[in-house]
C-alpha positions, 0 to 999 in steps of 0.5 A: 500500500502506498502513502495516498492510500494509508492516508486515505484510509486513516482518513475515513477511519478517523471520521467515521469514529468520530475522531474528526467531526463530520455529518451522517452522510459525509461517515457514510462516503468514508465507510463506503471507501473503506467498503470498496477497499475491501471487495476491490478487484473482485468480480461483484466489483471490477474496480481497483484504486490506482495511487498513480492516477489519484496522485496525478490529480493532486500533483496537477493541482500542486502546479498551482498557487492559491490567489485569495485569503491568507495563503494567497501566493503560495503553491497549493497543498490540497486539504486532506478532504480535496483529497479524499474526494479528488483521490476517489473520483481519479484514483478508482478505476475498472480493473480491466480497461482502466476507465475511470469508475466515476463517470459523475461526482456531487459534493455539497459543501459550504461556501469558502471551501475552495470550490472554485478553486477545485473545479478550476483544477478539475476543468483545467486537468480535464482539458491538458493533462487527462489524455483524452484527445480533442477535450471539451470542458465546460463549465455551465449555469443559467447565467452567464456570470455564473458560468464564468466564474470557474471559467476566469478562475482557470484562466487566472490560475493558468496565468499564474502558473510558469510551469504552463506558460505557452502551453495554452491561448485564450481564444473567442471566449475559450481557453485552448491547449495549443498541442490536442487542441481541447477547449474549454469554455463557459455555456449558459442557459442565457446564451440560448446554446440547445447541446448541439454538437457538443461532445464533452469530456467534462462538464463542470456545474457550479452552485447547482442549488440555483439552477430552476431546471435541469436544462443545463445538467441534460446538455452535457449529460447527453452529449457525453455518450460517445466519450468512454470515461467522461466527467460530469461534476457538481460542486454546490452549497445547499438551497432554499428553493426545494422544488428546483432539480438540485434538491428534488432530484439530485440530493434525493438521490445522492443521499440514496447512493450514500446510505448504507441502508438503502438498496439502491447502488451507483457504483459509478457516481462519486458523492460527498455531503457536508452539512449539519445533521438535522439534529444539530439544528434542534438543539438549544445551542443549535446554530450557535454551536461551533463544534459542529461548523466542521460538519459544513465547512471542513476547510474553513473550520481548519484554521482559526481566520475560518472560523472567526469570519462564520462567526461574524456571518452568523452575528449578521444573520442574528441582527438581520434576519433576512441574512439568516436564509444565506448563513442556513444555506451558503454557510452551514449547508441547510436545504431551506424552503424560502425564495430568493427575498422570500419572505419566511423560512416554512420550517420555522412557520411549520414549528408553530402548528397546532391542531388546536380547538377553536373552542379555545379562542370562545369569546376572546377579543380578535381582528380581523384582517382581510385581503380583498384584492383579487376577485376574480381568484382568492379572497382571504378573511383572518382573525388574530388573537393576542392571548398572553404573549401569544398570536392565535391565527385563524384564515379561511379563503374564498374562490369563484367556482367557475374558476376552480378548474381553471386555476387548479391547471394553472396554478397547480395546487389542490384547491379542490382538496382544500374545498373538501376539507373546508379550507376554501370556500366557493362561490358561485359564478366568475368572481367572488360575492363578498356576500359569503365573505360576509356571512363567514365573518357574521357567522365564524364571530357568533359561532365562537363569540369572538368579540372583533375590536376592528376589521382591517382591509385596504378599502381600494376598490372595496367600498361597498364591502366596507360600507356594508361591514360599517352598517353592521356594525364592525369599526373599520380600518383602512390598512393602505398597501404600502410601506409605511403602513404594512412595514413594521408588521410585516417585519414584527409578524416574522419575528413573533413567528420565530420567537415561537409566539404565533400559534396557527392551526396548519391551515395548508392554504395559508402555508401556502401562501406563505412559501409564495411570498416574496418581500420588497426591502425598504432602506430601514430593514423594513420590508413588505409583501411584495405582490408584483413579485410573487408568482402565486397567490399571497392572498391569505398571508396578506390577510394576516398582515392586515390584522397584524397591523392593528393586533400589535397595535391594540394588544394591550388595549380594551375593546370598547367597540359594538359588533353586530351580535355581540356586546 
């Protein structure tokens, strides 16, 4: 055995004891190492781990000098986890053709962990000194910046490297080695390129978290058919959009390969996850606690600038909570479900469900906020309750029936399901009849006894709702949509919900709503929903906010108004 070898089976020895602090699945890469090692060469698995190849590799990176942060200058050592995971995907190999083992490679891992600087070494490789003739290397995204990232690190990194000069030109947006005439180059979604007479050798995916579909990924996976050992390789942080392909397609099933437990194998997909376990987060110390940062940030964790610049980010994220969605994601490698600006991580709003009786709320004091904005799609009505610290949150909506199927194609969510389960309630014809809103609100408050101190709604547009909503009594209050008025509530409802103050009934509809939203920023910090921008329905969450303007207002407040049935 050589050195590399003992060096990576200590490796994985140490992690998987627990000597070096890691994630489950970063314990499950290394045992599964060590379980290769252990049937290698056999016919149930053909493939043997080459030093020679792997140390190819890691000298190839030598070549080159760090060109940020403190090691700026100096030659590249590369970090005991680039080789473990560099090591892996050149070192295996098929013990009869030589072919590398992994045609496709996934590490997740935080943000300053040398990703760019290891896929540059990757592209660069690929392109000059793996052997295979006329090489195509392309680093791809959606954006055309994006692209370009790994794409000009190689180019500075060539330049800054005399062992290579002459070796290479720049040529037409490509970098081209002058003796197989291989290129590499950047390819964006935003360059309208289709795959067409693309062969790739190595096609290089950075932050592919960010990527809306797997457009992109099918390019160069489908090209590469006709090369025998191509690459195809992703390095990404986590993401807060859990519909796009990365985290519904990929990290399903790269978490899949990885556990041991589970009967499906891809003996030729290489995969490392660093993140933190879902427990570390349920902790008390949770995010706080920095025995547990190496999980995510195996490089940045191994000298003490690293550490003190993730404690810095995390005290921004604290101050400002709209940082905390970057820190989850870019810093400690957590999926989140919340949009770029959007405006509530679900997984916090998911914490304060209840299945309550709303027998608990009888005769409490409320307000109620509506949202009545959108005839011709959802109408929403919410009661908030201030009860000793705590937000109690009521929502019910409204959709014209002739619309049903309409927006159940377009929107495609299950409105028909929530009706049956009498979150929703139609109405007959083409656009809502606020009279069924009305008689909800009649109904709902006499039902329970709820005693409303004020009804909220922009009256935009909704005069004969509010004219008759005063006739019968409610004191209403017009809530103007824009910043002055909605950002501070806006802003306080999301803390309360944090804080564990809010309580709601898991109302799906209104969870909803809640993922949709998007925020727009005010130079104060604060922000407010921002309609425009959202791609589906807001309506009830909106809702909420309007009652929220005057509940943190009048919490502490007596009621002294009259309401239609009740005294």
């Amino acid at each position: 055995m050589g050195e590399l070898r003992d060096d990576l089976i200590q490796y994985s020895q140490d992690v998987t004891s627990g000597k070096i602090t890691a994630c489950q699945k970063h314990k499950w890469a290394c045992e599964r190492f060590l379980r290769d090692l252990d049937r290698e060469g056999t016919d149930e698995f053909p493939f043997v781990f080459s030093e020679e190849k792997a140390n190819r590799f890691l000298d190839w990176m030598r070549l080159f000098k760090h060109r940020k942060g403190i090691l700026k200058g100096e030659h590249i050592e590369p970090h005991i986890i680039q080789k473990f995971v560099f090591g892996n995907i050149y070192g295996w190999i098929h013990k009869d053709t030589g072919y590398r083992r992994f045609n496709k490679a996934y590490w997740q891992v935080g943000r300053k962990n040398a990703k760019s600087q290891s896929l540059s070494c990757v592209g660069s490789y690929e392109e000059m000194a793996f052997g295979e003739g006329a090489s195509e290397v392309y680093c791809t995204a959606t954006k055309r910046k994006q692209a370009r990232i790994v794409y000009d690190e190689t180019v500075a990194m060539l330049d800054g490297c005399p062992e290579l000069k002459g070796k290479y030109k720049i040529a037409y947006g490509q970098i081209v080695h002058k003796k197989t005439g291989s290129i590499m180059e950047a390819l964006s979604k935003e360059d309208g390129k289709k795959g067409d007479g693309y062969n790739p050798q190595c096609g290089i995916i950075d932050e592919y978290h960010a990527h809306e579909t797997s457009e992109m990924y099918d390019i160069i996976d489908s090209g590469m058919v006709a090369r025998p050992q191509p690459l195809l390789m992703i390095i990404t942080t986590a993401g807060f959009d859990l519909s796009n392909p990365c985290y519904s397609v990929e990290y399903k099933l790269v978490s899949h390969i990885l556990d041991p437990y589970n009967p499906y194998e891809n003996e030729n997909y290489f995969v490392m996850i660093n993140e933190l376990d879902k427990e570390d987060l349920e902790k008390d110390d949770g995010i706080k606690n920095e025995a547990v940062w190496e999980k995510a940030n195996p490089i940045v964790c191994s000298y003490p600038e690293g550490i003190d610049s993730i404690r810095k980010r995390l005290n921004l994220a604290l101050e400002a909570p709209e940082k905390m969605r970057d820190f989850l994601t870019k810093t400690l490698n957590v999926w989140v479900q919340m949009r770029e600006f959007g405006y509530m991580d679900l997984s916090k709003w998911a914490k304060c469900g209840q299945n309550f009786d709303i027998e608990i709320l009888r005769g409490e004091e409320c307000t109620i906020g509506a949202d009545l904005s959108a005839t011709l799609d959802l109408t929403s009505v919410a009661h908030e309750f201030e009860i000793e610290g705590k937000y109690y949150v009521l929502c019910h909506s409204f959709m014209p029936e002739e619309r049903l199927n309409e927006k159940m194609a377009t929107d495609k969510v299950p409105y028909d399901f929530w009706v049956k389960k009498g979150w929703i309630t139609l109405t007959p014809g083409e656009v809502v009849d606020y009279d069924f809103v009305i008689e909800y609100i009649n109904t709902t408050n006499e039902k329970y006894g709820f005693i409303p101190k004020e009804l909220c709604y922009d009256k935009w547009n909704a005069n004969m709702f509010g004219t008759e909503m005063t006739t019968q009594g409610y004191t209403c209050v017009d809530i103007r949509q824009g910043m002055q008025k909605l950002g501070e509530p806006t802003k306080n409802f999301r803390e309360e919900v944090y804080q564990g103050n809010v309580i709601h009934n898991n109302n799906p509809v209104l969870t909803w709503a809640i993922g949709n939203a998007i925020t727009k920023m005010a130079p104060n910090e604060t922000f407010m929903l921002d309609k425009s921008k959202s791609k589906q329905r807001i309506d009830p969450i909106a809702a909420v906010i309007n009652a929220h303007c005057r509940a943190m207002v009048n919490e502490d407040s007596t009621s002294v108004y009259e309401t239609r049935g009740v005294r």
